[in-house]
C-alpha positions as a printed NumPy array, in Angstrom:
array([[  9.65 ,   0.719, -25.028],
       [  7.72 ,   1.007, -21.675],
       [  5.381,  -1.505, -20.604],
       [  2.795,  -0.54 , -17.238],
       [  1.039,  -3.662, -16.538],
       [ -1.745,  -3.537, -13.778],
       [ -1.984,  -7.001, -11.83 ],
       [ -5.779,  -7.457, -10.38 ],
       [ -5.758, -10.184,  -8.148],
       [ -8.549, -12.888,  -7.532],
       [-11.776, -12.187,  -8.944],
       [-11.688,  -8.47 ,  -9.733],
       [ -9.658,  -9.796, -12.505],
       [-11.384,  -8.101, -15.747],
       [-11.477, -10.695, -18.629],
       [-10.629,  -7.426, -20.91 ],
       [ -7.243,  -7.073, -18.953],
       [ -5.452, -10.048, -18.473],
       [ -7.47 , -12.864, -19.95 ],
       [ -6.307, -15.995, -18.848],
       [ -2.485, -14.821, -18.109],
       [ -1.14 , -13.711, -14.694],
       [  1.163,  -9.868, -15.253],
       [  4.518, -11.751, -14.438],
       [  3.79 , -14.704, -17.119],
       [  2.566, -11.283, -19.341],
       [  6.09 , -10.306, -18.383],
       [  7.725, -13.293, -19.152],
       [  6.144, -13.129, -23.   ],
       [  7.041,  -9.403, -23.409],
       [ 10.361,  -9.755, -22.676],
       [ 11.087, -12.573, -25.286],
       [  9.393, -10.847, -27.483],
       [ 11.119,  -7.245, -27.516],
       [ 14.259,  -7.864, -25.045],
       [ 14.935,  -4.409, -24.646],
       [ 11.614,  -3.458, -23.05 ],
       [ 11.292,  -1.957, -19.545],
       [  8.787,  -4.067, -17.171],
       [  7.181,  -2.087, -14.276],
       [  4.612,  -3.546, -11.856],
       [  1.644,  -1.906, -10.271],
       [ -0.452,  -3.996,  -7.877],
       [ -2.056,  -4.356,  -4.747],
       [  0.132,  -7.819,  -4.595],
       [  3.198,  -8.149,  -1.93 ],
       [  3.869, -11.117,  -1.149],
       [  7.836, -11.585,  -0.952],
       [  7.302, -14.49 ,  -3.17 ],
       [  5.507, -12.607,  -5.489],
       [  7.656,  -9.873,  -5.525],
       [ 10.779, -11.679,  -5.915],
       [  9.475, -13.804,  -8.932],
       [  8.622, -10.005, -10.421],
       [ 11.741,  -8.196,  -9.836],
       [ 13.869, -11.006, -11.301],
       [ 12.188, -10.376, -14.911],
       [ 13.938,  -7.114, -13.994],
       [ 12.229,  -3.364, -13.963],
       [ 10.377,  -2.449, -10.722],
       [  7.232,  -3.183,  -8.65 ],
       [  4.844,  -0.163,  -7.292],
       [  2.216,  -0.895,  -4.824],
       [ -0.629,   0.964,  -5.986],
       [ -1.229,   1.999,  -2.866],
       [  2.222,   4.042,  -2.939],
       [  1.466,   4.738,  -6.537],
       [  0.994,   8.224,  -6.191],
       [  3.96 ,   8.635,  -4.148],
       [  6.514,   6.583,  -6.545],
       [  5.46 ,   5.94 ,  -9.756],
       [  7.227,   8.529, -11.421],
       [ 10.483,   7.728,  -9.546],
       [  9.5  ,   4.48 , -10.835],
       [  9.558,   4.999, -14.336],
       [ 12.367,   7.165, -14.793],
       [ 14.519,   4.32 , -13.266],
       [ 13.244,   1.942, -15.026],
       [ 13.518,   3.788, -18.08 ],
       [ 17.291,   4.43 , -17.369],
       [ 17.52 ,   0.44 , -16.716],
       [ 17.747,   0.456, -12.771],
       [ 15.026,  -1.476, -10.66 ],
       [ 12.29 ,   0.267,  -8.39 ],
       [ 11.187,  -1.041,  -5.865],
       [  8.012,   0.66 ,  -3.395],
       [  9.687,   1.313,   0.022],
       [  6.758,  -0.318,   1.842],
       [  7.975,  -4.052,   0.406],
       [ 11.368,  -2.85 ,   1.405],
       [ 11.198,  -3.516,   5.458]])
């Protein structure tokens, strides 16, 4: 199973998206639910705090504003199990 969760930060949150949840505590409950599921990020959030809280839940973080660039790269290696991580949060 893939899971794409989009992160909206501050107050474009929409109450229909992630009600009262953040996408890495989202995260947190999807993998202890179903273990074997495949977590990617895509957000308009990097901070290297952030990021690294993400990318230890495992799976790979997108930038949205790279999205077009490397979100298929993305998903096929986090569908194959390796992590993805946008080049822009990279250095």
């Amino acid at each position: 199973m893939c899971v794409l969760l989009g992160s909206y930060s501050g107050s474009s949150n929409p109450s229909f998206c992630l009600p009262k949840l953040n996408g890495i505590e989202v995260a947190r409950r999807i993998g202890k639910l179903s273990p074997k599921s495949k977590i990617l990020f895509v957000t308009v959030e990097s901070s290297p705090d952030v990021v690294r809280e993400a990318l230890s839940l495992g799976g790979g973080y997108v930038l949205k504003a790279q999205a077009a660039r490397d979100l298929l790269a993305a998903l096929e290696a986090v569908l194959q199990g390796q992590q993805f991580v946008s080049s822009d949060l990279l250095g």
